[in-house]
C-alpha positions in Angstrom: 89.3 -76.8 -51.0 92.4 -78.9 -51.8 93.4 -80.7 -54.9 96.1 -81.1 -57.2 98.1 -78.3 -59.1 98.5 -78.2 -63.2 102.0 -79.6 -63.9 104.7 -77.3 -64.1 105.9 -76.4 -67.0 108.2 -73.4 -67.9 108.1 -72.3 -71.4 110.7 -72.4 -74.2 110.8 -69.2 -73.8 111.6 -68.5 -70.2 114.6 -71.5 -70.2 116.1 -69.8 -73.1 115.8 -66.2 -71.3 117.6 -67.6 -68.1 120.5 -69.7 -70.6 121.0 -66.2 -72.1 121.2 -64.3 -69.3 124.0 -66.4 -68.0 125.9 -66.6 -70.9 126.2 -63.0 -70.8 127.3 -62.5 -66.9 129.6 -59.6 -66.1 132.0 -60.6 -63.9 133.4 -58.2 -61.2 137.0 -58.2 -61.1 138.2 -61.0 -59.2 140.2 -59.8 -55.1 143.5 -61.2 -53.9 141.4 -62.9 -51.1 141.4 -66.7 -50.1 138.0 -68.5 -51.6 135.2 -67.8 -49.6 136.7 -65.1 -47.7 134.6 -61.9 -48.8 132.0 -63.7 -50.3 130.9 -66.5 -52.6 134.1 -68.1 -54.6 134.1 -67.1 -57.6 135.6 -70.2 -59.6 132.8 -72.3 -57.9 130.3 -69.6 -59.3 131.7 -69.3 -62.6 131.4 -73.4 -63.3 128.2 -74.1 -61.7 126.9 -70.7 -63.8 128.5 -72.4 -66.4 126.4 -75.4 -66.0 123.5 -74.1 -65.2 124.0 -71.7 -68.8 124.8 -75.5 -71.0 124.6 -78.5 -68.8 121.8 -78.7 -66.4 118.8 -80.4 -67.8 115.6 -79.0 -65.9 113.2 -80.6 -68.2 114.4 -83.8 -66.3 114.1 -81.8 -62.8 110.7 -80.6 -63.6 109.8 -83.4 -64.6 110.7 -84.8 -61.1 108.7 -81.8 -59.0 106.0 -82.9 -61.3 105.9 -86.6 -59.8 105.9 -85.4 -56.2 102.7 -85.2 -54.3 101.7 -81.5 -54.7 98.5 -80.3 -53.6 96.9 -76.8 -53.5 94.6 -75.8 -50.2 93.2 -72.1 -50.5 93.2 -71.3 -46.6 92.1 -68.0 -45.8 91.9 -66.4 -49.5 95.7 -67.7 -49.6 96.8 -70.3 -51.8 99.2 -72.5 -50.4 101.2 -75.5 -52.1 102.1 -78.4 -49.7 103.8 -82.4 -50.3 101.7 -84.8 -48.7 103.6 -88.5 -48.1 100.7 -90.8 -47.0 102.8 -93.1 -44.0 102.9 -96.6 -44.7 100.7 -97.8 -41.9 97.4 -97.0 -40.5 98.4 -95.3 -37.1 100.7 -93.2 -39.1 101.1 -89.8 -36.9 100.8 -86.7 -38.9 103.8 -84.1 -39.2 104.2 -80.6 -41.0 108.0 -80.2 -41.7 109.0 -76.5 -42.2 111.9 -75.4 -44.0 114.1 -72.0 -43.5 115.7 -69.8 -45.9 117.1 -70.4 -48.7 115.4 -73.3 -48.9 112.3 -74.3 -50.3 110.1 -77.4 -50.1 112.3 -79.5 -52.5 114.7 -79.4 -49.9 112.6 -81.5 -47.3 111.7 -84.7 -49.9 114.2 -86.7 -48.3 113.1 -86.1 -44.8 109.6 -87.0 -45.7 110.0 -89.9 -47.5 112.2 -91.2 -44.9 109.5 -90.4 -42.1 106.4 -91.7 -44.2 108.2 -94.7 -45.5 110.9 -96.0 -43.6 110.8 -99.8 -44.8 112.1 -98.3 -48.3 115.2 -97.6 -46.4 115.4 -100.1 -44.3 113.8 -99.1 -41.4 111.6 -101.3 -39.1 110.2 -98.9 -36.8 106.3 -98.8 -35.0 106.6 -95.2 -35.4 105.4 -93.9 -38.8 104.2 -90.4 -40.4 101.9 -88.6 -42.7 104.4 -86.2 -43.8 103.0 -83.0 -44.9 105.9 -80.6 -46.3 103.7 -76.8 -47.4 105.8 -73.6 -49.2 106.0 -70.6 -47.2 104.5 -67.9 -48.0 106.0 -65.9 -51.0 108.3 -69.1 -51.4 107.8 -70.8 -55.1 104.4 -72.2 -55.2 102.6 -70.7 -52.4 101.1 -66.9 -53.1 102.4 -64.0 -51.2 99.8 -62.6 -48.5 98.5 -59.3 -49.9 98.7 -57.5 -46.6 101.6 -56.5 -44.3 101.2 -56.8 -41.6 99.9 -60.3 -43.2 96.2 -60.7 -41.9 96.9 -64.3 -41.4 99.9 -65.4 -39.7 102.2 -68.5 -41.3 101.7 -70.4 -38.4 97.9 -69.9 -38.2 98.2 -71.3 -41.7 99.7 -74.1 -40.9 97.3 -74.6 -37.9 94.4 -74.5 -40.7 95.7 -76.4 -43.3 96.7 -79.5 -40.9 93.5 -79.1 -38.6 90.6 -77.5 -41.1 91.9 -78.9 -44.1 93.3 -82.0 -44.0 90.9 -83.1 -40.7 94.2 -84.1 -38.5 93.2 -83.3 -34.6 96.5 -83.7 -33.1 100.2 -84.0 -34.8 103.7 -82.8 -34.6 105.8 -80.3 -36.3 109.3 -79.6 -37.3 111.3 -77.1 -38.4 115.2 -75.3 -38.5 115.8 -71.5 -39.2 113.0 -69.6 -40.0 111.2 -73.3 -39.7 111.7 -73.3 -36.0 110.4 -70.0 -35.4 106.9 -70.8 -37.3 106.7 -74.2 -35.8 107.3 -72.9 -31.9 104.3 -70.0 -33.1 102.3 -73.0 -33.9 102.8 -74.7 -30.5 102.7 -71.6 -28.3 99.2 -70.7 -29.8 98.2 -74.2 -30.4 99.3 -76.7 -27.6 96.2 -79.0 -27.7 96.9 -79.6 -31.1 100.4 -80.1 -30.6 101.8 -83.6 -29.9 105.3 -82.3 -29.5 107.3 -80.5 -31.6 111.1 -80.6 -33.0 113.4 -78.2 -33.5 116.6 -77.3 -35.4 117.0 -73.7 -34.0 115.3 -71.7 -31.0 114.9 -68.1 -30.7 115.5 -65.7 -28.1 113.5 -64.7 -25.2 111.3 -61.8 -25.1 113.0 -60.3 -21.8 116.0 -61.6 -20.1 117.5 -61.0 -16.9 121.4 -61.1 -17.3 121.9 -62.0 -13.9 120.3 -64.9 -14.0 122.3 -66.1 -17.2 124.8 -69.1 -16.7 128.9 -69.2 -18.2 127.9 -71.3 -21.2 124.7 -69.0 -22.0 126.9 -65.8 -21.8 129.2 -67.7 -24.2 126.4 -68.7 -26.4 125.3 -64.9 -26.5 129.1 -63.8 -27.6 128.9 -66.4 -30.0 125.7 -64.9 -31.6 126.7 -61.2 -31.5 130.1 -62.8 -33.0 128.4 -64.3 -35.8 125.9 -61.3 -36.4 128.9 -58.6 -36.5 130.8 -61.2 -38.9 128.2 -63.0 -40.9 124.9 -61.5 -40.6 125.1 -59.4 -43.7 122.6 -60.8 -45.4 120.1 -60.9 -42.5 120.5 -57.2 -41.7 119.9 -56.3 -45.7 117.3 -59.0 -45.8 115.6 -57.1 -42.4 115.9 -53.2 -43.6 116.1 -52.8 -47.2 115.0 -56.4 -48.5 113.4 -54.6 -51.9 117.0 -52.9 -53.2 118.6 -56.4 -53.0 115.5 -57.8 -54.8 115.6 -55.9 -57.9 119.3 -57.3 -58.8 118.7 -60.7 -57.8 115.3 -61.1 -59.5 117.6 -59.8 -62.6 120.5 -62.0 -62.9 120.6 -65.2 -62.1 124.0 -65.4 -61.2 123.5 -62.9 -58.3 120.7 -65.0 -57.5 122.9 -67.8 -57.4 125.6 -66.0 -55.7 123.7 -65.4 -52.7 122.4 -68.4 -52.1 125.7 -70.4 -52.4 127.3 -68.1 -49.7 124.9 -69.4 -47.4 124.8 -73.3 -48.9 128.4 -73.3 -48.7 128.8 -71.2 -45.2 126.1 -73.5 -43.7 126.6 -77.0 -44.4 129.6 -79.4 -43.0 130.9 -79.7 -46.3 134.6 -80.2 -44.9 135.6 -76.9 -47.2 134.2 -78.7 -50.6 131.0 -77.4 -51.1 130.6 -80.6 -53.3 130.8 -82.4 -50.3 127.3 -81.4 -49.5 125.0 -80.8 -51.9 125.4 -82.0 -55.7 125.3 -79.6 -58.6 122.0 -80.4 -59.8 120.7 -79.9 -56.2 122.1 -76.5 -55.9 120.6 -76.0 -59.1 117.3 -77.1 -58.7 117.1 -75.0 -55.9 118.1 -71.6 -57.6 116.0 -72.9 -60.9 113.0 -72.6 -58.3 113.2 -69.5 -57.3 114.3 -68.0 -60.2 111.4 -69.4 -62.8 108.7 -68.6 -59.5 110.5 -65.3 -59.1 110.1 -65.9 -55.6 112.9 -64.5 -54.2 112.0 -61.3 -53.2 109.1 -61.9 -51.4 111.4 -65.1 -49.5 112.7 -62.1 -48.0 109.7 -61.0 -46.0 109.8 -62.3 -43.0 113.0 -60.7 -42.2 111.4 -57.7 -43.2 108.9 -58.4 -40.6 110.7 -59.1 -37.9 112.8 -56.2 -38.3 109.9 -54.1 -38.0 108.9 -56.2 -34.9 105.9 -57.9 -36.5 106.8 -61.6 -35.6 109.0 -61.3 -32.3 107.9 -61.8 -29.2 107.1 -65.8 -28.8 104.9 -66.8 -26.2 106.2 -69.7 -23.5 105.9 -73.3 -25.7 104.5 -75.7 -23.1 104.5 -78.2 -25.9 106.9 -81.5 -25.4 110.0 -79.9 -27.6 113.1 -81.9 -29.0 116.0 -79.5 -30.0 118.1 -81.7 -32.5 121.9 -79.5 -33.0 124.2 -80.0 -36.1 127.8 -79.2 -35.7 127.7 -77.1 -38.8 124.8 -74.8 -38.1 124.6 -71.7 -37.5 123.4 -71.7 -34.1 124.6 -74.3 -31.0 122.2 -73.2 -28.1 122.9 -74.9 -25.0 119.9 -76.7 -23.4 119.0 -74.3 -20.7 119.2 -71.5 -23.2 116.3 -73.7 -24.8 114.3 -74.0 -21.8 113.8 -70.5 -21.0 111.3 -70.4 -24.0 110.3 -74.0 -24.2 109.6 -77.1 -22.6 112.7 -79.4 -23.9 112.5 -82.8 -23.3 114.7 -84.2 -25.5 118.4 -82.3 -26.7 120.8 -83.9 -28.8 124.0 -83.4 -30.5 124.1 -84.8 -33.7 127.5 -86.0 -35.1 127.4 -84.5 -38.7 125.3 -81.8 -40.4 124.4 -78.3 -40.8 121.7 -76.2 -41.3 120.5 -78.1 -44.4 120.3 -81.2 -42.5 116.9 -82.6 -44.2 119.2 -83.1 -47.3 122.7 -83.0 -46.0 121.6 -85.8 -43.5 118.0 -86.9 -44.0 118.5 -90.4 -42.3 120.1 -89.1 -38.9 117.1 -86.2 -38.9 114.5 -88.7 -39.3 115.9 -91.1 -36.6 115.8 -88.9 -34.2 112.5 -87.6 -34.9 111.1 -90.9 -34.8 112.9 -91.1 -31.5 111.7 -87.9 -30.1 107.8 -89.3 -30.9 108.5 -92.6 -29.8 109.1 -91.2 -26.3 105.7 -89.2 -26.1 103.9 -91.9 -26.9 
């Protein structure tokens, strides 16, 4: 059964906890290295911790999560929170937008209000959507699974809530990062259900002969085992001892902070002003999250799992696929790359954005999702 969550509210208590906790950050002794060079810049840190200590109002943000449309579903024993955007007309087409890590669902209002209501922005389009945003898993409000192995898959969630719960018999999905991977599940075990799908990010094939690989995939592949060597830190900790990291960052919030900026500010095509990107409160919000939900250790799960194998191996996606490519992301696959695991019938370069694009550039995502629809129609 669905229906609507209590409102949030943090206590007195816990605010003036997290306050005092930044207020008394110890600060490691500062490198002779250019900003963002061995990690997260550390004047950028120290005013947004600032801030975040004596500036940042999240009465006024909680307030704001409190007006969106949360709803609870219980699917499977597991309580999952979700965003549901009713479209604006009757044939509105039903969507579940995924997010990666480390995001949460905050990070995908724009999208969906774009996609369920496009007049508000200006938009004439015959293409509208029922936009249904849930939290993974172990992120914010939605409960970790008890199990792991998990007995129910994310994407089997997912399949539930839009199909058993909510009574949709056919939609689409979207998703980037860890996003892609659970929607490309979803349409590999699910293709009747499946109108299309549309992705940010695809994942590697289960088997791969080398021979067979073109120039620009072998320079893809160098690109990937560049960026793992040089930047995938965080993944490989995240992946193989996800619990040591966990205890510190569920302990300050500055650490918390820390880590996540890395990635807002390595991510996004912010033009080398993080600023640029995301505002303060954003960035904020976003930490505040995890922090109050003390969610971000179990965020780190399903790298866990698929370090341990548990979640790899996808399954060919016969599904209609869109791949949708941001200069500033992480990953540039070329198309062929793409079709080796799924049936791409739409590719596109976009001409700004980066991994955050559902709030670095919500109205470019949601045209070419609308788009991507218009044609399977």
């Amino acid at each position: 059964m669905s229906g609507r969550p209590p409102l949030l509210r943090v206590s007195e208590a816990a605010i003036d906890d997290l306050r005092s906790r930044l207020r008394m950050t110890r600060w490691p002794t500062r490198w002779p290295v250019e900003p963002w060079a061995a990690g997260t810049d550390a004047s950028v840190l120290e005013r947004l911790v600032e801030y975040w200590a004596n500036g940042y109002e999240w009465r006024v943000w909680e307030a704001a999560i409190n007006e969106l449309p949360s709803h609870y579903a219980d699917i499977g024993g597991h309580q999952v929170h979700y965003l549901r955007y009713d479209g604006e007309t009757p044939s509105a087409i039903p969507i579940v937008l995924t997010n990666g890590w480390p995001s949460t669902f905050f990070e995908m209002v724009e999208l969906a209000r774009r996609l369920a209501n496009p007049s508000v922005f200006g938009v004439t389009d015959e293409v509208g959507f029922t936009a249904i945003v849930p939290s993974l898993p172990g992120f914010t409000f939605s409960s970790q699974r008890p199990m792991l192995p998990a007995d129910v898959a994310t994407h089997e969630i997912w399949h539930r809530l839009m199909s058993d719960e909510l009574g949709f018999d056919r939609y689409v999905a979207h998703g980037g990062d860890l996003g892609a991977g659970t929607t490309s599940r979803l349409a590999a075990a699910h293709p009747d259900a499946l109108l299309g799908i549309h992705l940010m990010a695809v994942g590697a094939p289960s088997d791969v002969d080398e021979a067979t690989l073109s120039s620009e995939e072998k320079e893809y592949l160098a690109r990937v085992a560049a960026w793992t060597r040089d930047e995938g830190g965080y993944m490989h900790q995240q992946s193989t001892r996800p619990l040591t990291l966990a205890y510190g960052l569920s302990d300050s919030p500055a650490g918390l902070l820390a880590w996540m900026l890395d990635k807002y500010n390595a991510w996004s095509d912010n033009r080398g002003v993080l600023a640029n990107s995301f505002s303060d409160d954003f960035l904020l919000t976003q930490a505040s999250l995890y922090w109050f939900t003390n969610t971000i250790g179990t965020s780190f799960r399903p790298y866990y799992e698929y370090g341990r194998g548990i979640s790899r191996g996808l399954s060919r996606v016969t599904v209609p696929t869109a791949i949708s490519l941001f200069p500033a992301d992480i990953s540039q696959p070329p198309e062929s790359w793409a079709e080796r695991t799924h049936n791409v019938v739409h590719y596109v370069r976009a001409p700004r954005g980066g991994h955050f694009a559902p709030i670095e550039v919500p109205d470019l995502l949601a045209d070419d999702i609308r788009r991507f629809v218009r044609s399977l129609l």
